[in-house]
C-alpha positions as CSV (number, residue, x, y, z in Angstrom):
1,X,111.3,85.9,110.7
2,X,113.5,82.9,112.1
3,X,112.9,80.2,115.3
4,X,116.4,80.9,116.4
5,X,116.3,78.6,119.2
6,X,114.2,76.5,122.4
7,X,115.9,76.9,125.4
8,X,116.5,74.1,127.9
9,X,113.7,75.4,129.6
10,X,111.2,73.0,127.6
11,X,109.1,70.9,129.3
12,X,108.5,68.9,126.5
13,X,104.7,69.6,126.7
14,X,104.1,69.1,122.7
15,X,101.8,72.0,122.2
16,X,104.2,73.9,119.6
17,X,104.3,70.1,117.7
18,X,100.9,69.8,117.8
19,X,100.1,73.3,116.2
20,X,102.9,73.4,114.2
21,X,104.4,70.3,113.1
22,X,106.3,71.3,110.1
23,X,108.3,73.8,112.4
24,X,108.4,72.0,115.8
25,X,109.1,68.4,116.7
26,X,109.8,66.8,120.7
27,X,112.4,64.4,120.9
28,X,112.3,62.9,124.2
29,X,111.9,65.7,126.5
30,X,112.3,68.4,124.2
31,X,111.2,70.3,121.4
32,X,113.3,70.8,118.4
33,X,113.2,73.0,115.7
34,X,112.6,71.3,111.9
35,X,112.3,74.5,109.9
36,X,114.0,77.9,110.7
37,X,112.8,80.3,108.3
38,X,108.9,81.0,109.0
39,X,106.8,80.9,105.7
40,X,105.3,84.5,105.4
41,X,102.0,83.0,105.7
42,X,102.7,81.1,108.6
43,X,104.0,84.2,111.2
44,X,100.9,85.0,112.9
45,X,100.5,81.6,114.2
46,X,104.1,80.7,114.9
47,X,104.0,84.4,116.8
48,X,100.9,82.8,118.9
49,X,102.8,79.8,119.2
50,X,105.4,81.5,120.8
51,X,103.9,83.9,123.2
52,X,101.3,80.9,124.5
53,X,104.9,78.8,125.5
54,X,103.9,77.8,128.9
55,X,108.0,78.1,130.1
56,X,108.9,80.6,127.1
57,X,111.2,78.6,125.3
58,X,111.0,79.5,122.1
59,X,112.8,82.2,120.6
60,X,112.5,84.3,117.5
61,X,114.7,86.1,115.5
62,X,112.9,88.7,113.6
């Protein structure tokens, strides 16, 4: 599984950073993707991550 991108729908709201701060990082007034390739261990919650997007702005690639 890869994040393949976060749209510009972002709102910057820091939740994916907070939970995930190896993967995700906001930079001004959007998030940005650090790491691409999701750790086997770490799917689940990056999946959780994803789906609990408040605009849905990050994408997977599975």
């Amino acid at each position: 599984m890869e994040l393949k991108e976060i749209t510009k729908d972002c709102i910057a709201c820091r939740a994916c950073e907070a939970l995930a701060p190896d993967y995700f990082e906001v930079d001004g007034n959007i998030a940005k993707i650090k790491k691409k390739k999701v750790d086997k261990a770490d799917e689940q919650k990056i999946k959780e991550i994803v789906d609990n997007c408040p605009v849905n702005a990050i994408k997977l690639k599975e």
